[in-house]
N, C-alpha and C positions, 0 to 999 in steps of 0.2 A: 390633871392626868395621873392615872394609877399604874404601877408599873410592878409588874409580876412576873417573876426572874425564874426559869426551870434552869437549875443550875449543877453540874458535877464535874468535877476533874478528869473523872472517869469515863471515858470513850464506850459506848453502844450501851447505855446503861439506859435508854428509851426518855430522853430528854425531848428530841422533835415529836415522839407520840402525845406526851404528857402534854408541851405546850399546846397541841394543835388541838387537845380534846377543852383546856382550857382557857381555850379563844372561846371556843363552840360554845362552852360554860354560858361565859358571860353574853354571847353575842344572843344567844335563845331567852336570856333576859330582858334583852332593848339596848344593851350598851353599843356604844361606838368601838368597835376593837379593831385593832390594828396587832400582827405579828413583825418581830424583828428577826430579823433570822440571821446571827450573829457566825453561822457554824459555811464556811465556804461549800460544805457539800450539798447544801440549800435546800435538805431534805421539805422545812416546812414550806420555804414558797414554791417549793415541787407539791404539793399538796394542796395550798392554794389555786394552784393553776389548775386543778383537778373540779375545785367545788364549784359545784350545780348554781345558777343564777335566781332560782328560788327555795333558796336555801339564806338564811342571815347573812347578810354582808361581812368580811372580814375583809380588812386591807394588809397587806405588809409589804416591809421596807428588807433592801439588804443590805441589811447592818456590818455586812464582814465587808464592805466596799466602801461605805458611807458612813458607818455610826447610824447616829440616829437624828440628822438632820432633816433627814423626808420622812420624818413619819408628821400622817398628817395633824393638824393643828385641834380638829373637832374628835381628834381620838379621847376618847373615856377610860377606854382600858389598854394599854399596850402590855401585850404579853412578847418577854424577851427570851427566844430561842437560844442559851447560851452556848458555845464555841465546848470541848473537852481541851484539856490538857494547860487549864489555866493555873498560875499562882501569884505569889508575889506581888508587884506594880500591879499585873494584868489583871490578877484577881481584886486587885482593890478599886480598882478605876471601874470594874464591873458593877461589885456590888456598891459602889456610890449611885448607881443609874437605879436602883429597887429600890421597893419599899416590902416587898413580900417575895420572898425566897423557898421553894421546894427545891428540894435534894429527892431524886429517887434512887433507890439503891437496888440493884438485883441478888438474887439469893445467889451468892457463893461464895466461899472464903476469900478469895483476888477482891471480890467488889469490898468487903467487909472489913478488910485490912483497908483499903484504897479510903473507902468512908473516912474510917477513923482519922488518918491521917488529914484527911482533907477536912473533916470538921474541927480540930484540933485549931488550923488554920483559918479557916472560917470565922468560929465562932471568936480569936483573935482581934479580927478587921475590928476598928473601932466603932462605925457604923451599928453594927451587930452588936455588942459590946454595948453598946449606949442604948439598944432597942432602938435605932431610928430604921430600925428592919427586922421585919419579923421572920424569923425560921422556922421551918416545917421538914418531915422527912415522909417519904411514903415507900413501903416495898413493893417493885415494879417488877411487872414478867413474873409474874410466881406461879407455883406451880403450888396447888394447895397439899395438906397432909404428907409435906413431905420431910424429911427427918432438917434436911438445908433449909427452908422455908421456915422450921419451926427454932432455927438456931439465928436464923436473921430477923424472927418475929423478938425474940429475947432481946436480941443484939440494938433492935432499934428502938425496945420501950426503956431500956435501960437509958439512953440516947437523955440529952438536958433538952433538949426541942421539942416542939410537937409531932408526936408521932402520927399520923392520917388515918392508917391502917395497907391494906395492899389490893395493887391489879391484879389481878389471874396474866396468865400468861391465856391470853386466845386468840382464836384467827379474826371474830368482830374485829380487833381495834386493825386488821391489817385489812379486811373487806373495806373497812370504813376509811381507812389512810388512802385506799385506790377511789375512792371513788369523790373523794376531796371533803367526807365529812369528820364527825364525830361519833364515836360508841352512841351519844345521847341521844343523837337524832337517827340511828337503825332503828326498827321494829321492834314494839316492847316484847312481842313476844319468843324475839329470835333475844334481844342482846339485855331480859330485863336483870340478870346476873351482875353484870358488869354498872347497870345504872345502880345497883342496891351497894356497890361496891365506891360510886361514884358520891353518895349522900353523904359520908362525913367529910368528904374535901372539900363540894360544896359548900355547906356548912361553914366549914372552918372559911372560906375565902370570904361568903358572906359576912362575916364576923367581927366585929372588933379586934379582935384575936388575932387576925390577919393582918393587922395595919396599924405604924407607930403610931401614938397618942400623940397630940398639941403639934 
């Protein structure tokens, strides 16, 4: 089982979007995915309760009750909905559970000092530190050609991880959150922006790049 951790310290920085579009990822491939939804305010299995029955299967567990003893056994991909406001023990016993880690960050000074700090930590954990966990960062909620957006586009290539590139800030990924899917699977011709935007995460998750060696 593969385990793919949307992770930030940072509270509203679109963690339950990110992971919910990255179950859809994998699940529109043939995988077995399962969501853990670690965060009490249970955004993504409010979301799950939402998706249409011929639409790919996705399971989840709630993780901030249980951990992660019910997720199921024939799961292929668990993607983990991480909690905000983690550190220390908390944050290490977390990233012990991945093997593949996104940070997203939004454009503003608050998120941007918060990052630093937090990756400073992060990238610490010995896990990460050893590669037996790959890191990734991507700029979420953005708003394009903007003077902020183009200070956090700097801010994260300078970054020692892999950068992804960014989400727009739009109403697809929130049409799509109501109605229990993914950006990937609205209409190409209303959401094909956001899938052209969606091609290097992909990518990258398909990847070797994505996942520790031996």
């Amino acid at each position: 089982m593969r385990h793919v951790m949307v992770l930030n310290s940072k509270g509203g920085c679109g963690k339950s979007t990110l992971a919910t579009n990255i179950a859809v990822f994998f699940a529109r491939d043939g995988h077995q995915v399962c969501i853990a939804d670690y965060d009490p305010q249970r955004s993504s299995l409010d979301w799950l309760a939402q998706r249409p029955a011929d639409l790919p299967a996705i399971g989840g567990v709630a993780a901030f009750e249980d951990g992660l003893r019910n997720v199921p056994r024939s799961t292929e991909i668990l993607v983990i909905d991480a909690p905000a406001r983690v550190y220390g023990t908390e944050l290490n016993e977390l990233v012990r559970r991945a093997e593949t880690i996104i940070v997203p960050v939004l454009a503003s000074s608050i998120d941007m000092k918060a990052c630093g700090h937090f990756m400073a930590e992060l990238l610490e954990i010995g896990k990460v530190s050893r590669k037996q966990a790959r890191l990734a960062v991507i700029a979420n909620r953005v708003r394009e050609y903007t003077l902020i957006y183009e200070e956090l586009d700097q801010y994260l290539t300078k970054l020692k991880v892999p950068y992804l590139g960014c989400l727009r800030e739009a109403q697809n990924y929130v049409r799509a959150y109501a109605r229990g899917m993914g950006v990937l699977e609205l209409p190409e011709y209303l959401a094909w922006p956001d899938w052209k935007q969606w091609e290097p995460i992909g990518e990258w998750l398909d990847s070797k790049r994505s996942q520790p060696t031996g």
